[in-house]
C-alpha positions in Angstrom: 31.7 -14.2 63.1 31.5 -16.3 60.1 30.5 -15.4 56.5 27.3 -16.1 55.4 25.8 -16.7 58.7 22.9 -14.8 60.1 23.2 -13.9 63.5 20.3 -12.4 65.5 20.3 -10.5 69.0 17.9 -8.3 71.1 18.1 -5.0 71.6 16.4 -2.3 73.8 13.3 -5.0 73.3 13.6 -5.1 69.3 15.1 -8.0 67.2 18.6 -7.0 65.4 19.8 -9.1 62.4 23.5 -9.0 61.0 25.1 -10.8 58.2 28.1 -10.7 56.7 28.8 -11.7 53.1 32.3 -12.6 51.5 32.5 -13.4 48.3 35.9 -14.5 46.7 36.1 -12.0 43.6 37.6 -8.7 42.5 36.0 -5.2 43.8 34.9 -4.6 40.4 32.9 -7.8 39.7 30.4 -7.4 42.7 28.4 -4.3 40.7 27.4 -7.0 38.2 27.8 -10.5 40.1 24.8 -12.3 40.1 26.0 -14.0 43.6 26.2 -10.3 44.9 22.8 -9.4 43.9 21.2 -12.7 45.7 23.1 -12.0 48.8 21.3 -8.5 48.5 18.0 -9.9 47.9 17.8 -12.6 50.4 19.2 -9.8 53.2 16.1 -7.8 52.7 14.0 -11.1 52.1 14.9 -11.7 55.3 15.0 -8.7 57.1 11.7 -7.3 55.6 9.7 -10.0 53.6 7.7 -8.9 50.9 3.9 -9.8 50.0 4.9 -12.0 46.9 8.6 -13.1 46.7 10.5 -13.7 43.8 13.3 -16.1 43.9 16.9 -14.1 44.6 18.2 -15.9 42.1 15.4 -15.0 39.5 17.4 -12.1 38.2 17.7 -11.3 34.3 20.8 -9.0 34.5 22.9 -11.5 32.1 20.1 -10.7 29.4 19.9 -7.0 29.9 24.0 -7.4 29.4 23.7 -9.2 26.1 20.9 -6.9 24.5 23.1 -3.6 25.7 26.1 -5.5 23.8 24.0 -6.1 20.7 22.7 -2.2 21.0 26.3 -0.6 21.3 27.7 -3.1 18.7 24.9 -1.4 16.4 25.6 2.1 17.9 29.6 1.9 16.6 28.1 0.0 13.0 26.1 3.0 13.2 28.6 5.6 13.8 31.4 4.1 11.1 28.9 4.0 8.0 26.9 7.5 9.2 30.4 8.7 8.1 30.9 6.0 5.1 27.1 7.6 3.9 27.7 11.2 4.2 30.9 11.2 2.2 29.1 10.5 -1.1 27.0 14.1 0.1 28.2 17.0 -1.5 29.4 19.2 1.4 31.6 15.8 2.3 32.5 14.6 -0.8 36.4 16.4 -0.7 37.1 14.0 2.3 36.4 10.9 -0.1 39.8 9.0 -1.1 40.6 8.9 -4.4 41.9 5.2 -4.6 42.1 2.1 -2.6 43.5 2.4 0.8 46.1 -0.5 1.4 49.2 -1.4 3.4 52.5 -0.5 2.8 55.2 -2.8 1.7 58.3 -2.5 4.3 61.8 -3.8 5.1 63.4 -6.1 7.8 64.7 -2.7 9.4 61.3 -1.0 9.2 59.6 -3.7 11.3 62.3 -3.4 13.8 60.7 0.2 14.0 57.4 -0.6 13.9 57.9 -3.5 17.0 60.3 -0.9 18.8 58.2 1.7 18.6 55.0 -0.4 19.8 56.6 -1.9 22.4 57.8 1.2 23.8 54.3 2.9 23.9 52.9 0.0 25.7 55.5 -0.2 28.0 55.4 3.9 28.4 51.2 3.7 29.0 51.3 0.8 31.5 53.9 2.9 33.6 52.4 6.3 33.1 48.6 5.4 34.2 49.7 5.3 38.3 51.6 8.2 37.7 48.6 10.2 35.8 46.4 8.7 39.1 48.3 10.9 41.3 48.8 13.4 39.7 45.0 13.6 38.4 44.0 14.0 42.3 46.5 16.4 43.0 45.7 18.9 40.2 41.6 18.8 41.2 39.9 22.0 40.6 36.9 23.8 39.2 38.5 23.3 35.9 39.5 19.6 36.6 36.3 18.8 38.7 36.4 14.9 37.9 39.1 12.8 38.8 38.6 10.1 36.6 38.1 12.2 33.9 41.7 14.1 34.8 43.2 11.0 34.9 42.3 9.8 31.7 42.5 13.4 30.0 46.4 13.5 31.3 47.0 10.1 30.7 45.8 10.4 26.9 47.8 13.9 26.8 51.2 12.2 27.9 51.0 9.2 26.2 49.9 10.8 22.7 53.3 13.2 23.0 55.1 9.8 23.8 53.8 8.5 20.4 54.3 11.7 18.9 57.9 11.6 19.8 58.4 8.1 18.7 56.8 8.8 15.4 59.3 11.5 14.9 61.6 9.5 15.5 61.2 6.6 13.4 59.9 9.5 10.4 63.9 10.9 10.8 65.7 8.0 11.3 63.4 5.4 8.8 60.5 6.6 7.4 61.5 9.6 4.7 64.3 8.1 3.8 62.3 5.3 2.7 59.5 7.2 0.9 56.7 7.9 3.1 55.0 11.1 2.2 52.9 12.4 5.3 51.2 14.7 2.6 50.2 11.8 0.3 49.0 10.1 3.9 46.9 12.5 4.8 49.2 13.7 7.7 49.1 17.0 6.3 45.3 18.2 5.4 44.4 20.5 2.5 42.8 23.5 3.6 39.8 22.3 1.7 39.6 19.2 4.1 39.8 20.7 7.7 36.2 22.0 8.0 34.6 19.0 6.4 36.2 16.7 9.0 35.6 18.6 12.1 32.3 19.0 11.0 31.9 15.8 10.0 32.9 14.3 12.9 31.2 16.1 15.3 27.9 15.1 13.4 28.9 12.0 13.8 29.4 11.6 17.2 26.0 13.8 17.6 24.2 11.4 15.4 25.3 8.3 17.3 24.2 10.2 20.8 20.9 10.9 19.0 20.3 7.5 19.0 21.3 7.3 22.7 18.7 9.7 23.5 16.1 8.9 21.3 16.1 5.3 23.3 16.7 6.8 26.7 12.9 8.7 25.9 11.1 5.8 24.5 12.3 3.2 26.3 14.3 4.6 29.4 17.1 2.6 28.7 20.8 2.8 27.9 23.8 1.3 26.7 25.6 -0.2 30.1 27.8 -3.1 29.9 28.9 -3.7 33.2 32.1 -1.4 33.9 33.2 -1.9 30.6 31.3 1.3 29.2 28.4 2.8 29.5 26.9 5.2 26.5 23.9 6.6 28.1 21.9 9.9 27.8 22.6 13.0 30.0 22.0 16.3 31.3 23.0 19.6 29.4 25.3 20.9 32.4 27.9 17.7 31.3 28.1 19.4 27.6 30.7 21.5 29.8 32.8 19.1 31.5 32.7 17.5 27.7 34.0 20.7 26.2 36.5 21.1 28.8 38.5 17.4 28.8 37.7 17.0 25.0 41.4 18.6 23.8 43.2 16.1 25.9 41.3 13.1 23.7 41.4 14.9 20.7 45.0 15.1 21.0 45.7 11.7 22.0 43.2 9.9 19.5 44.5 12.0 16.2 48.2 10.9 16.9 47.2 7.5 17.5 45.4 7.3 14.4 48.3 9.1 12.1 50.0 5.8 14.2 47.5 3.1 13.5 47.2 4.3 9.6 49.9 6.2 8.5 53.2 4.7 10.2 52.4 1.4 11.5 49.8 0.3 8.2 52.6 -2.0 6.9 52.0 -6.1 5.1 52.7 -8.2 7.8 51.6 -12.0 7.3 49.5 -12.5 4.1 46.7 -11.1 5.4 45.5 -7.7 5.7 43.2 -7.8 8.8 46.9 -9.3 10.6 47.9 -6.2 10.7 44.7 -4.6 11.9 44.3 -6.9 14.9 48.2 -6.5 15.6 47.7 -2.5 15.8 44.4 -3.4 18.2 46.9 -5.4 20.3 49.3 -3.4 21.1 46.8 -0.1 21.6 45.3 -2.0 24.5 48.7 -4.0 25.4 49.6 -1.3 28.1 46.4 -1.7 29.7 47.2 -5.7 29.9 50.5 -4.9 31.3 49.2 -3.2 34.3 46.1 -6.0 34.9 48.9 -8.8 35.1 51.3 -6.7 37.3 48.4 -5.8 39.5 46.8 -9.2 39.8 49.9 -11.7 39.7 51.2 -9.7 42.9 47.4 -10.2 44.5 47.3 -14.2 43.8 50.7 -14.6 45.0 50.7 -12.4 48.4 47.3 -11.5 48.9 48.4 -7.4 48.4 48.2 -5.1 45.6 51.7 -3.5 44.6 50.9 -0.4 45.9 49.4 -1.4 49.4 52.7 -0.4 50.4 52.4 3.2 50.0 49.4 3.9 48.5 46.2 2.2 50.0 43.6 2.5 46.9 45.4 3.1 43.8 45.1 -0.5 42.3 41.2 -0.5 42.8 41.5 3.1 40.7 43.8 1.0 37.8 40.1 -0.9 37.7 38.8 2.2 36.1 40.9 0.8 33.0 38.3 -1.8 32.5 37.0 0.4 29.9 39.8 0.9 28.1 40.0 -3.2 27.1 37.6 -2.4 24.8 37.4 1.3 23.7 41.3 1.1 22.7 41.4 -2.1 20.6 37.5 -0.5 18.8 39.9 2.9 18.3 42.0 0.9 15.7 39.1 -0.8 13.6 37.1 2.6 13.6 39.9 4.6 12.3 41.2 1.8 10.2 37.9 1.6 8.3 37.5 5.4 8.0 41.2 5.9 7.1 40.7 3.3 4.4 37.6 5.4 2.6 39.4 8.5 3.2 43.5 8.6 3.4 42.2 10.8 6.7 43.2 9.9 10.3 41.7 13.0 11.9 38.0 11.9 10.6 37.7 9.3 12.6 39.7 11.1 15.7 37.7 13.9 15.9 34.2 12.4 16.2 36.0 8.7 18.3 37.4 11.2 20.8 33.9 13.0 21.3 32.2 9.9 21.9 34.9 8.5 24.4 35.1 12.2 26.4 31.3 11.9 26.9 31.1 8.2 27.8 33.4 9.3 30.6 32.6 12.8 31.7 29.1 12.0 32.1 29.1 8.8 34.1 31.4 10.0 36.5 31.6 11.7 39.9 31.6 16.0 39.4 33.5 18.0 42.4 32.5 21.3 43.6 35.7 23.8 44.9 
């Protein structure tokens, strides 16, 4: 048979139709190809007409697309000034830095740390994530009922200790000898800071879903881009799933902010949004790493790495599509925050309960 062709035979007296459809793109890219969706349309055109056709290629997907970008652009503007706002309120105001926020001057020997260190966490992300896809469907349960959400949850748990240790390491070897203060940094909180920023973050991340839900009623729509992400409201049953995989984030998102802000906010270029954008890089650089891998062996033999051994894991590395975008958006977040406050765990706190319940409530839910 032959692609796009529709064949048609008899059978038991009744007129069977069969077409097959082969379009030269990724598995991924068919959910929001606009050749995919008129392939759809003209099967059942043709297989069960309707009253009043509309062209297959009528379709207005693109601009849904570009209106859900404008929406969750405004949704994160929203979420990073709701917490800019609510520090001139009383109950906040502690969090409030006292000066201006700025980068740290730094030796030739200190950027060798900062490039070692980055590099390394790339690298140690981009080898990790296959592993974590194993071991995310091996370790299913009632407790870790969603595999995607395992897999990210033990991902962000490994590769946050990974950071951990490298910041560690560069504080022993580099950093105090060379002044940093993780007290004057706001590595260490004062007691009168912890319950403004958990609470402050979580009424964050609240307010921004309020939004989300508030839409979803009037106008019964959401904020879907593609695969990328999806911020869209839900049922109360996923509040639990939240609350379960939430530590695993938490963790992961509060040592790569101490990272982003405290270690790595060094003068590089004459510029300080170089650094910035160099920081969103590299978060998102491990993810990159595993696309090329992935996709170089494809164009060049027509396999995936891991057809090998493992049929299905490189269409599961697709589930990192996400991540090009809410990794890089980590760093400006908590760089803004961290600049009104001299506080990385702000930002983490209420980030980390967005990104748990973008992904826990999108996703498939196992019953054991």
């Amino acid at each position: 048979r032959s692609s796009d062709t529709v064949y048609r035979e008899t059978i038991n007296g009744q007129e069977a139709m069969r077409i097959i459809y082969n379009p030269t793109m990724i598995h991924n890219w068919t959910f929001n190809s606009p050749t995919v969706a008129r392939y759809a349309i003209e099967f059942f055109e043709e297989a069960m007409p309707a009253p009043n056709p509309i062209a297959a290629s009528s379709q207005i997907a693109s601009l849904k697309t570009a209106f859900s970008v404008v929406g969750a652009v405004g949704l994160f503007v929203f979420f990073i000034n709701f917490i800019l706002v609510c520090l001139r309120a009383r109950p906040f105001a502690v969090l409030a830095a006292a000066g201006p926020i700025g980068p740290q001057e730094t030796t030739r020997r200190g950027k060798a740390w900062l490039w070692l260190g980055m590099g390394a966490s790339a690298l140690f992300a981009a080898i990790t994530f296959p592993l974590m896809w194993v071991v995310g469907a091996l370790v299913m349960s009632d407790f870790f009922n969603q595999h995607q959400a395992a897999v990210f949850g033990l991902w962000s748990l490994v590769t946050g200790l990974f950071t951990w240790f490298v910041l560690w390491l560069t504080y022993r070897k580099y950093a105090k000898a060379h002044g940093l203060s993780l007290r004057e940094q706001g590595v260490y909180l004062s007691r009168d800071k912890v319950v403004p920023t958990i609470l402050l973050g979580v009424l964050a991340a609240v307010a921004t879903y309020g939004i989300v839900f508030l839409v979803d009623y009037l106008f019964h729509t959401d904020f879907h881009v593609w695969l990328l992400f999806g911020i869209n409201a839900f049922e109360a049953d996923k509040l639990v799933l939240v609350a379960q995989f939430l530590p695993f984030f938490l963790f992961f998102y509060a040592v790569n902010s101490v990272a982003v802000n405290v270690f790595n906010y060094v003068r590089i270029g004459k510029h300080e949004w170089v650094n910035t954008a160099l920081m969103a890089v590299f978060n998102v650089l491990g993810v990159a790493l595993l696309y090329v891998w992935v996709y170089s062996v494809f164009l060049t033999s027509g396999n995936t790495p891991t057809d090998a051994f493992m049929w299905g894991l490189s269409s599961w590395i697709n589930w990192l599509l996400g991540m090009l975008v809410i990794l890089p958006l980590a760093v400006v977040v908590s760089r803004i925050v961290y600049k009104a406050t001299r506080n990385p765990y702000l930002p983490a706190v209420g980030w980390s309960i967005l990104v748990t319940a973008m992904i826990c409530t999108r996703n498939l839910t196992e019953l054991f």
